[in-house]
C-alpha positions as CSV (number, residue, x, y, z in Angstrom):
1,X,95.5,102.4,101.7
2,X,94.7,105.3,103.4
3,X,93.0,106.3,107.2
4,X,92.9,108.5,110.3
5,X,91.3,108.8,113.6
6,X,88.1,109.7,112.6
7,X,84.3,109.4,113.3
8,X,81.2,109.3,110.8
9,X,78.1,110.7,111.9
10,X,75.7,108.6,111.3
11,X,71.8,109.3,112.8
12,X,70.4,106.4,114.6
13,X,67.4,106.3,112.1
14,X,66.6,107.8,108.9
15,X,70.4,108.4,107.8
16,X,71.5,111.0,104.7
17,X,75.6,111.6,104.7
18,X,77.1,114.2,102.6
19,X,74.1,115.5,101.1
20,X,74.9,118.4,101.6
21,X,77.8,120.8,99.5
22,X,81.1,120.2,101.5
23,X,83.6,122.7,101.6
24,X,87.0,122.6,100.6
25,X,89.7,120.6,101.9
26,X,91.9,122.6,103.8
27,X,95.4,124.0,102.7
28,X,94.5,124.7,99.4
29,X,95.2,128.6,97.9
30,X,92.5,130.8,96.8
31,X,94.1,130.8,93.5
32,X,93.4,128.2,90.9
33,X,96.7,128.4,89.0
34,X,100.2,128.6,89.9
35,X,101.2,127.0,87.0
36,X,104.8,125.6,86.3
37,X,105.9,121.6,86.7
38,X,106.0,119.8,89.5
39,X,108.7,116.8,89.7
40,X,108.1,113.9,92.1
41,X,109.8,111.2,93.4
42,X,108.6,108.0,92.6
43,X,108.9,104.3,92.5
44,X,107.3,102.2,89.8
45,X,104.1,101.5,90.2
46,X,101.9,98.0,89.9
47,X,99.2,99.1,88.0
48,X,97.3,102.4,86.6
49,X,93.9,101.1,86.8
50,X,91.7,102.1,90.0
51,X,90.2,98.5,90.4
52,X,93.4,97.1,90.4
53,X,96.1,99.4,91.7
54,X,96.2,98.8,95.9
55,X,99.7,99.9,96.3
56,X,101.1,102.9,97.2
57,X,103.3,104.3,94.1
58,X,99.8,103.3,92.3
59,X,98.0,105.1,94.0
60,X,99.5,108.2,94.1
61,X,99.2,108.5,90.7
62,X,95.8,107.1,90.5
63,X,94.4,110.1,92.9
64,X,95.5,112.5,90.2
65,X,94.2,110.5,87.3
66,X,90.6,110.1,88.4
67,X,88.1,111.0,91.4
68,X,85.5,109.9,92.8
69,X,82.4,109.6,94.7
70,X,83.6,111.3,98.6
71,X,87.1,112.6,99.3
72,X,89.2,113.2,102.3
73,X,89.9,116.7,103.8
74,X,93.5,117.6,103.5
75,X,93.6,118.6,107.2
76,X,90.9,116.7,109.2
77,X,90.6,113.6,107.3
78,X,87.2,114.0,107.4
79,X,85.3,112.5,104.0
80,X,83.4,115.0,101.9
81,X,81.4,114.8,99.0
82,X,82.9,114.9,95.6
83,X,81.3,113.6,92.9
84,X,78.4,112.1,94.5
85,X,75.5,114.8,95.3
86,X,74.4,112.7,98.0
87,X,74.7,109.0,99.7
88,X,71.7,108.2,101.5
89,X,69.9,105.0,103.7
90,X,67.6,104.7,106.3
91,X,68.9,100.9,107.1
92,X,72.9,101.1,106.4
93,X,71.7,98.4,103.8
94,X,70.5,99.9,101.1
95,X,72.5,102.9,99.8
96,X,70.6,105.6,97.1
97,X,73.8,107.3,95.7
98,X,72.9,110.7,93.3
99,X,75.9,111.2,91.3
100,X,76.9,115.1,90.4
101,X,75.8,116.4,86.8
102,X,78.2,117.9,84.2
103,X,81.1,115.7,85.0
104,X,83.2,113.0,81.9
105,X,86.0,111.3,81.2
106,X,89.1,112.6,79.6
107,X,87.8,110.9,76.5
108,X,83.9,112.5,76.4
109,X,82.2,109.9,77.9
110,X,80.0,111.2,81.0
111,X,80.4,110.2,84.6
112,X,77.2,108.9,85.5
113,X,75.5,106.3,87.5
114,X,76.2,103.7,84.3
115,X,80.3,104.7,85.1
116,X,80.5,103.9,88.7
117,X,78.5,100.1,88.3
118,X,80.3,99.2,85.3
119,X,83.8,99.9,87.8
120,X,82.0,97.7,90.6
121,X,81.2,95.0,88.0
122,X,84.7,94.8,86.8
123,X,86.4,94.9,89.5
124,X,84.1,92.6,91.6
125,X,83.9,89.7,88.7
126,X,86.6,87.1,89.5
127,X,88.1,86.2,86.2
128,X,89.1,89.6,86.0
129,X,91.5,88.8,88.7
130,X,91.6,92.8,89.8
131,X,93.5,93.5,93.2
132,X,90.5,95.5,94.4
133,X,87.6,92.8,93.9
134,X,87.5,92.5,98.0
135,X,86.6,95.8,98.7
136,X,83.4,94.7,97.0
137,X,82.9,92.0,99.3
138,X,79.9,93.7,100.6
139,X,77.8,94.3,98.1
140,X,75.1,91.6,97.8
141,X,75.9,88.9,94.6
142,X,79.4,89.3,95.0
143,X,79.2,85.1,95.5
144,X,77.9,84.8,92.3
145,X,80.4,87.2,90.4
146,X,83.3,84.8,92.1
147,X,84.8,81.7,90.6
148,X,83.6,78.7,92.4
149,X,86.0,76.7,94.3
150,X,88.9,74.8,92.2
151,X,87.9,71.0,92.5
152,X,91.3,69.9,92.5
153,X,93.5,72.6,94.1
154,X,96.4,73.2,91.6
155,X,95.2,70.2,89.8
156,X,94.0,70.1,85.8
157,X,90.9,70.7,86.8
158,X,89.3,74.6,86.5
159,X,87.3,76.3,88.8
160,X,83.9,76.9,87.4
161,X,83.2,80.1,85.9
162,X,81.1,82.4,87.9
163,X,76.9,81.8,88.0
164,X,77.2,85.6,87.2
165,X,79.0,88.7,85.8
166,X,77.4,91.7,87.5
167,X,76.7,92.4,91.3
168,X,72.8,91.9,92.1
169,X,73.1,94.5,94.4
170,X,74.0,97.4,91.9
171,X,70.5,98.9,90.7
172,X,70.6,101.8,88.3
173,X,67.8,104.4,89.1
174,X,68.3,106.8,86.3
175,X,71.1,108.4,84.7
176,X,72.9,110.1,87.4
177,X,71.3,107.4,90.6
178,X,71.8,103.8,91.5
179,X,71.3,102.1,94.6
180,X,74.0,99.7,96.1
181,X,72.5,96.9,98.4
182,X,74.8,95.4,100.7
183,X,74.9,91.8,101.9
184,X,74.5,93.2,105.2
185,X,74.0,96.4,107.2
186,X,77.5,98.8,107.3
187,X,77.4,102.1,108.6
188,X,81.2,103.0,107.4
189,X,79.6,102.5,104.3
190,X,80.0,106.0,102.7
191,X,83.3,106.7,104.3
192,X,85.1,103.6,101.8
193,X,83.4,104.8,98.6
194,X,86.3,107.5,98.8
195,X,89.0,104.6,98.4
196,X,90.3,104.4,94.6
197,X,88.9,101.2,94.0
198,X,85.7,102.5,94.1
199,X,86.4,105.3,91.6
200,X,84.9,105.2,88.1
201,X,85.7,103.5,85.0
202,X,85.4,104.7,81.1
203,X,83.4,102.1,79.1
204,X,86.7,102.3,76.6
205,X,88.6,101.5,79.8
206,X,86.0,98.1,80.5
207,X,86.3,97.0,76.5
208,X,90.8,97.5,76.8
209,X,91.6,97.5,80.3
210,X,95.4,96.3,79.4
211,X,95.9,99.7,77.1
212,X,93.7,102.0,79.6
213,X,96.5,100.6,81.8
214,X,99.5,101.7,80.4
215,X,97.5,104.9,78.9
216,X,94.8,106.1,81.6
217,X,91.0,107.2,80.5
218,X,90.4,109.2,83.7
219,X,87.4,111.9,85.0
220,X,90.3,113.6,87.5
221,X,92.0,117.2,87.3
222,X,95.0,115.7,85.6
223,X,95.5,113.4,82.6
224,X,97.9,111.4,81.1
225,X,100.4,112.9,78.3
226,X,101.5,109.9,76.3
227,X,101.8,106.8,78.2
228,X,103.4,105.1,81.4
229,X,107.2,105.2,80.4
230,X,108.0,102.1,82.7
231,X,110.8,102.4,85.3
232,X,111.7,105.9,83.7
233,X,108.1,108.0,84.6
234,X,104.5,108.9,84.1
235,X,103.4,112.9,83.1
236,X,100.5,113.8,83.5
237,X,99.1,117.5,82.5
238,X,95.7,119.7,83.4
239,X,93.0,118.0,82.1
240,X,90.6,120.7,80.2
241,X,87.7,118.2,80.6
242,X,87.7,118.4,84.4
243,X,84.2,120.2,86.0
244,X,85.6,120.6,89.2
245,X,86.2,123.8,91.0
246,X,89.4,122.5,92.7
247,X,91.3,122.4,89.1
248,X,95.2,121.2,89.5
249,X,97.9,123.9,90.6
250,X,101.0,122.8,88.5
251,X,100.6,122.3,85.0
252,X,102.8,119.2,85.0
253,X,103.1,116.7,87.5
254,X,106.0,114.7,86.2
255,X,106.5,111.5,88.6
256,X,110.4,110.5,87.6
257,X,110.7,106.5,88.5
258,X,113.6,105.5,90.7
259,X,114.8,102.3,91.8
260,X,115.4,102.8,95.3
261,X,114.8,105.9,97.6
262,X,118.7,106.2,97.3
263,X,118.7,107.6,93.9
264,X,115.5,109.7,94.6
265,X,117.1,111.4,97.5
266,X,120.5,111.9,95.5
267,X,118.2,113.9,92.7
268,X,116.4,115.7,95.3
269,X,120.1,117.0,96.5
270,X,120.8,118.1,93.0
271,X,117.9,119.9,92.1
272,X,116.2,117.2,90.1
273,X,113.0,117.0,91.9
274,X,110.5,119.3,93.8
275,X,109.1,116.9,96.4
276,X,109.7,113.5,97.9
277,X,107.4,111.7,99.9
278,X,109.7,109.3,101.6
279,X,113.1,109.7,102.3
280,X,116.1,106.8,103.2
281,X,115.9,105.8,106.8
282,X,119.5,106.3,107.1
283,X,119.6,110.1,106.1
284,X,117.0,111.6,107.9
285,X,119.0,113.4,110.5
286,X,121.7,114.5,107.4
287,X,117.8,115.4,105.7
288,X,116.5,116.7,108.8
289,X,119.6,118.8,109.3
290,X,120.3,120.3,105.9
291,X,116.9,121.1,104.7
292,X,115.1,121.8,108.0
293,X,112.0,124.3,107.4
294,X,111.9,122.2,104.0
295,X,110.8,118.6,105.6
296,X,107.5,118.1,106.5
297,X,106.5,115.9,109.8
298,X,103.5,114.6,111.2
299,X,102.7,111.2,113.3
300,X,101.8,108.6,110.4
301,X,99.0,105.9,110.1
302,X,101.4,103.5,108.1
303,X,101.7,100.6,109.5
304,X,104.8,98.1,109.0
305,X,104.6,94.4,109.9
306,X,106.8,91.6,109.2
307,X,103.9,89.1,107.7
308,X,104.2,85.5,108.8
309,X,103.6,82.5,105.5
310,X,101.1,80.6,107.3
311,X,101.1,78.5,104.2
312,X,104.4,76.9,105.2
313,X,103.9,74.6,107.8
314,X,107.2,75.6,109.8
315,X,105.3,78.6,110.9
316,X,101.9,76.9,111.0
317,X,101.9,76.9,115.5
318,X,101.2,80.4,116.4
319,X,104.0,79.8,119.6
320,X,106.5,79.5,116.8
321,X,105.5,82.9,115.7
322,X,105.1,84.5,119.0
323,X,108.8,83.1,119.6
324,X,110.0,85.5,117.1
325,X,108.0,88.1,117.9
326,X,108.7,87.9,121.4
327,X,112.6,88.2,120.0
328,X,112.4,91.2,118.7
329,X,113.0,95.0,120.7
330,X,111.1,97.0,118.2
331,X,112.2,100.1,120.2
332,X,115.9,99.5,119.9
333,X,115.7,98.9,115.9
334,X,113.8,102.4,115.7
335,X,116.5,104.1,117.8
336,X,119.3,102.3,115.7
337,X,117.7,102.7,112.1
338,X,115.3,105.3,112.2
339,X,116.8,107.7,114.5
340,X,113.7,106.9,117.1
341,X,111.3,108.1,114.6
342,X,108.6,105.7,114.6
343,X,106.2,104.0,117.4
344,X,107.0,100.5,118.5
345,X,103.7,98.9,117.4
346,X,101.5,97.5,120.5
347,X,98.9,96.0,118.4
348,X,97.6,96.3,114.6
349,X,95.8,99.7,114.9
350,X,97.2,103.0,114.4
351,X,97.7,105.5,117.6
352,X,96.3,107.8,115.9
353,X,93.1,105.8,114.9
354,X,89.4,106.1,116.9
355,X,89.5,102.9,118.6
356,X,93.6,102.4,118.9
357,X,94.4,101.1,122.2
358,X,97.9,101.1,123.9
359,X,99.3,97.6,124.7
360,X,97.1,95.2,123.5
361,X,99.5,92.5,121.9
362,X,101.0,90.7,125.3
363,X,104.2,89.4,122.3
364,X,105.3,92.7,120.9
365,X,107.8,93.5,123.7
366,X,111.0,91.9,123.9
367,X,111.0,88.6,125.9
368,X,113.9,86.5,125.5
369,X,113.2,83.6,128.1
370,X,109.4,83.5,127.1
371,X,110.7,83.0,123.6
372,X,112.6,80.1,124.4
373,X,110.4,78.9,126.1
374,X,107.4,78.9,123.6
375,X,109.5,77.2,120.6
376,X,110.6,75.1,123.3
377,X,106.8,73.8,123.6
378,X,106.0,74.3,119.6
379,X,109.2,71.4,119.2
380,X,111.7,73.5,118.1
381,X,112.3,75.1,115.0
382,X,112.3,72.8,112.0
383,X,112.6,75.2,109.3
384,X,116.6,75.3,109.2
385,X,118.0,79.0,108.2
386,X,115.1,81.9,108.1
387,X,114.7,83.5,105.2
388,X,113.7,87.3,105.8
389,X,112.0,88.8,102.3
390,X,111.9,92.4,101.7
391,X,111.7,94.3,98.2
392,X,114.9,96.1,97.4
393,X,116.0,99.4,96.5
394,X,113.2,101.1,99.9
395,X,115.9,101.0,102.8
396,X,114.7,97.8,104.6
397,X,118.0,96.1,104.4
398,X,119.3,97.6,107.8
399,X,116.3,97.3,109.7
400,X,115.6,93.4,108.5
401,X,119.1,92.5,109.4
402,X,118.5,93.6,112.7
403,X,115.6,91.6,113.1
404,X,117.6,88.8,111.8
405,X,120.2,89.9,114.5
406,X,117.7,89.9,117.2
407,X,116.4,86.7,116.4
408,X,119.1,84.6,116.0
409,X,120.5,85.9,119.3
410,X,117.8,84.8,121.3
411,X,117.2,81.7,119.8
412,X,120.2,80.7,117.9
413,X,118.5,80.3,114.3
414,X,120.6,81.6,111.6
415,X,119.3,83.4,109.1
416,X,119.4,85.1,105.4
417,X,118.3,88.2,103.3
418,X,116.2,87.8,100.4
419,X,115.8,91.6,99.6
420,X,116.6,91.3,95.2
421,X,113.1,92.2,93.9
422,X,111.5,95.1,93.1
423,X,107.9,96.2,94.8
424,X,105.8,95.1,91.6
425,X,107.8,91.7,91.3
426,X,107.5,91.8,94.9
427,X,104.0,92.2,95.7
428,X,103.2,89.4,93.0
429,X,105.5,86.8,94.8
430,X,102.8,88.2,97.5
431,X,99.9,87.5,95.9
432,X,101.3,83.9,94.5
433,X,102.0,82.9,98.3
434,X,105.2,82.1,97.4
435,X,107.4,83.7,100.1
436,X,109.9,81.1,102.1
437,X,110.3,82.5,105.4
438,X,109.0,86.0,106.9
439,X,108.2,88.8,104.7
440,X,108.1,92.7,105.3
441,X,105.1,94.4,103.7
442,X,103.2,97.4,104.9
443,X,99.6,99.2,105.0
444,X,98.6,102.7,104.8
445,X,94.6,102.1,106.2
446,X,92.8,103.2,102.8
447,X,89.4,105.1,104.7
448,X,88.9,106.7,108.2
449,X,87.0,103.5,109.4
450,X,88.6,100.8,112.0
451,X,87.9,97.7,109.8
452,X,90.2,98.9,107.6
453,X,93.2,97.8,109.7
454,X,91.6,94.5,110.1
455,X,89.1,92.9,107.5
456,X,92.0,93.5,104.1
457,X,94.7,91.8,106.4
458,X,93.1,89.0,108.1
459,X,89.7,88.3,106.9
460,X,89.1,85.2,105.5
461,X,90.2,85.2,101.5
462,X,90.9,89.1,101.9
463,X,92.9,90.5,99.0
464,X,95.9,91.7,101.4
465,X,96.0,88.3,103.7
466,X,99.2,87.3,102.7
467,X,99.6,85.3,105.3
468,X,96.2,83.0,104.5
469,X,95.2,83.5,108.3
470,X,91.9,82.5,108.3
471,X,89.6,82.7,111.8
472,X,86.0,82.3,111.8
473,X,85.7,83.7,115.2
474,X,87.7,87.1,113.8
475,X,85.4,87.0,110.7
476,X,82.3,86.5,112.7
477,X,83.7,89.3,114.9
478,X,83.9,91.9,111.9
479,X,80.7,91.4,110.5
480,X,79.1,92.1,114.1
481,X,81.2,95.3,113.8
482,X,79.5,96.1,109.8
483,X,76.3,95.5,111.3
484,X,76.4,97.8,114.3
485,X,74.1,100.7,114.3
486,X,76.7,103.5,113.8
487,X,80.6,103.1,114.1
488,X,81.3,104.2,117.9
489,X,79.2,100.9,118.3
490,X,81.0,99.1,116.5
491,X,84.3,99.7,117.5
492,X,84.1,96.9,120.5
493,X,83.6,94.2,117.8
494,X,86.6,95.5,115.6
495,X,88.7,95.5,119.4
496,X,87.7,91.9,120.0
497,X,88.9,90.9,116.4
498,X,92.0,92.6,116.9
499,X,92.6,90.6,120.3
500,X,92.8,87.7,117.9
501,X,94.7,89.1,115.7
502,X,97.3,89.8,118.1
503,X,97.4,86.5,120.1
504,X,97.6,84.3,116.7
505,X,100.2,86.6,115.2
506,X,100.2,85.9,111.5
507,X,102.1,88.8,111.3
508,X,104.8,90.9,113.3
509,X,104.0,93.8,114.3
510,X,106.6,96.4,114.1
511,X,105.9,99.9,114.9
512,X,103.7,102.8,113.3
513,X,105.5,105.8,110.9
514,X,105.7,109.1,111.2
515,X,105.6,111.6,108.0
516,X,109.0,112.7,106.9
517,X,108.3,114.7,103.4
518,X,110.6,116.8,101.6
519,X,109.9,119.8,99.3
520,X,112.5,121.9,97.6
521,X,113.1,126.0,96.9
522,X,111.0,125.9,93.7
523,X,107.6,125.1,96.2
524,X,105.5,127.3,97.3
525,X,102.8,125.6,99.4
526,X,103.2,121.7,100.3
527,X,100.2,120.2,101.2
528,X,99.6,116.6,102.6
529,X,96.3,114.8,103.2
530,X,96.0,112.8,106.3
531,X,94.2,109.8,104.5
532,X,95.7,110.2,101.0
533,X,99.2,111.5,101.4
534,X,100.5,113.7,99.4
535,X,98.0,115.9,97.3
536,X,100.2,116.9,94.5
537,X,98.0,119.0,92.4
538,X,97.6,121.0,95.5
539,X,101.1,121.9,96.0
540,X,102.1,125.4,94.2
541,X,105.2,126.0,93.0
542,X,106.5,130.0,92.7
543,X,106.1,132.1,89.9
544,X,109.9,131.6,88.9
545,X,109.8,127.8,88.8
């Protein structure tokens, strides 16, 4: 869920990326130690595993746990080698990916060519019903590791089981090298394989998934003491199994479980936690204000969008969506709520993205008469009070009101909060389409390519559609983009998707974030990563901590 204004060099013929020794990602010290424990904020996550955590508070946890074949630099976004030796093609079809010698798992298994596939295979085959199985969508067989289509819907009837259980298009070479053949050609192809979902998996982890869950097997700088204490926290300590030169600064990362930012930024004030990654929208100036040369800021990639249930046929007429949309002044909730913080969105692609262009959605700017107008031609609105979703406990009360507010007075439809479940509960009333009205959800772009603000959220059966859109033009429009010779060529293709994107609407957009992070006295360094956010075993903490 990560992503940044970036480019991948990719030759227009015989192509070899990263195969070359990377240096280190910027803003880490020359020292490999600083020792001590670092306490984060946190909010409960959905899952542990890297094929099926795809959330943020998973994720951040996840990073620590395990690696993987590229990462991102801190400073520059740029991907680098980390585990893989090299990632090579001469078509963008075929990858040949030499994995690094010397590397295991927390448990003595090695990290080899057999670790990555059997993560792929897993997370790919579609009884296994893992939230990552569509970043695999490229990899040819992944049509035979799917169910086949229920013949009855809901009915008694079950889906047949898949003609297959691993991906055709994963070959091992030898120990440490396997190929990965795509369905079709994709240049961005070594710049995903840095994602989480693509990290590696112990076999233990494959034979018990459920108990690798709640008590990690990972290859990363920092493992798992105990288990996942729900809602109360996760430690995790320096692994002594972990080859890397770029070993974890704090002994302890202890990530101390909140249920709302609230209570996290009420600890922070007493001296309970080191760093915070978010903060309450209502406190940042007080935040801003008291702690000062102690809040870190940078222009954000996160994108927030109130997501439209195109399931329910009140909001099946896109001028029904483009009503509300065209209701909303994004700029005068961000003044109101977030002290003018963020950037009114003017389409579904970052500003700060290659390829981001200023004012493409014509329905993101406040238009009361048009409004009316359009739900005067979609017949009204049939749908009787709008129920606004958001998960509780992360601040969104205030700014979905106001939305509410906005909408109601321009076209006199009442509506209600439903804002009583927490993000795991949350995200699975998500992925059961089961929402009622319009839902807030977010995305943090999880690689430095374009697609990535496009294919998870409105391709056609995409893991992150949650509103069902489904548009063969877009998809048709995506795939040219995969297929173009290098990424700068592709970017007109992703463009022309996102023009769809933005005159069907099945979401809201709502505006693009910008990085408030807090650290306290006990921190020595702070670092963030512009694709993964923060890198918490790079922060040091002082030698009296």
């Amino acid at each position: 869920m990560r992503g940044k204004s970036l480019k991948v060099a990719v030759a227009t013929t015989a192509i070899a990326l990263f195969a070359t020794a990377c240096s280190s990602d910027s803003g880490e010290t020359t020292e490999n130690d600083s020792g001590g424990e670092l306490r984060i904020y946190a909010s409960e996550p959905a899952f542990l595993l890297p094929s099926a955590g795809d959330d943020e508070p998973s994720i951040l946890v996840i990073r620590q746990l395990y690696r993987g074949l590229v990462k991102y630099n801190a400073e520059t976004g740029e991907p680098e080698n980390d585990l893989a030796e090299s990632i090579e093609s001469e078509d963008n079809q075929t990858w040949t990916i030499k994995v690094k010698d010397g590397y295991t798992f927390d448990n003595g298994e090695p990290v080899n060519a057999d670790a990555f596939i059997r993560a792929w295979n897993f997370t790919a085959y579609g009884p296994n019903a893992q939230n990552n199985s569509y970043f695999m969508k490229r990899i040819a067989g992944i049509d035979e590791v799917t169910a086949g289509e229920d013949p009855d819907g809901d009915g008694p009837q079950e889906a047949p089981e898949p003609v297959a259980q691993e991906l055709s298009g994963l070959q091992k070479v030898d120990d440490m090298t396997f190929t990965v053949e795509l369905k079709a050609p994709f240049s961005g192809f070594p710049a995903i394989v840095g994602y989480s979902g693509f990290f590696p998996m112990a076999e233990a982890c494959i034979a018990d998934s459920e108990a690798c869950n709640e008590t990690p097997i990972g290859n990363g700088p920092y493992k798992i003491e105990g288990s996942w204490q729900h809602d109360v926290g996760i430690t995790l300590v320096r692994s002594d199994s972990w080859a890397g030169e770029d070993k974890g600064k704090a002994d302890t990362l202890a990530y101390k479980i909140y249920q709302d930012v609230d209570a996290g930024y009420a600890a922070f004030q007493a001296g309970e936690l080191d760093v915070m990654y978010t903060i309450p929208p209502a406190r940042y100036a007080e935040a801003k204000q008291q702690y000062g040369e102690q809040m870190y800021e940078a222009p954000g990639d996160s994108f927030t969008y109130v997501g439209m249930p195109m399931y329910n046929e009140n909001f099946a007429d896109k001028r029904i969506r483009q009503a509300f949309s065209l209701s909303i002044d994004r700029q005068g909730i961000i003044d109101a709520v977030f002290n003018g913080r963020f950037t009114p969105a003017e389409g579904v692609v970052a500003p700060t993205f290659d390829g981001y262009r200023p004012g493409v959605c014509e329905y993101c700017t406040q238009d009361i008469e048009r409004a009316k107008q359009l739900l005067e031609e979609a017949g009204g609105w049939q749908g009787g009070p709008l129920e606004l979703w958001a998960n509780a406990g992360a601040g969104h009360e205030a700014w979905l009101q106001a939305v509410g507010d906005q909408i109601k007075a321009a076209l006199g439809i009442d509506y209600e909060l439903k804002v009583n479940l927490q993000f795991p509960e949350y995200l699975s009333t998500a992925d059961q389409k089961a929402f009622t009205g319009p839902f807030r959800l977010g995305w943090g772009p999880d690689y430095p390519v374009i697609e990535t603000y496009l294919q998870p959220l409105y391709g056609t059966g995409s893991g992150s559609n949650n509103s069902t859109y489904s548009n063969p033009e877009f998809d048709a429009l995506i795939a040219q983009g995969d297929a173009a010779e290098n990424l700068e060529a592709a970017i007109p293709f992703y463009n022309q998707a996102e023009d769809l994107v933005v005159e069907d609407l099945p979401v809201i957009p709502m505006w693009f974030s910008k990085v408030a992070a807090l650290y306290g006295e006990n921190v020595d360094q702070f670092v963030w990563n512009k694709i993964s956010d923060a890198e918490y075993g790079k922060i040091t903490l002082k030698s009296n901590s």
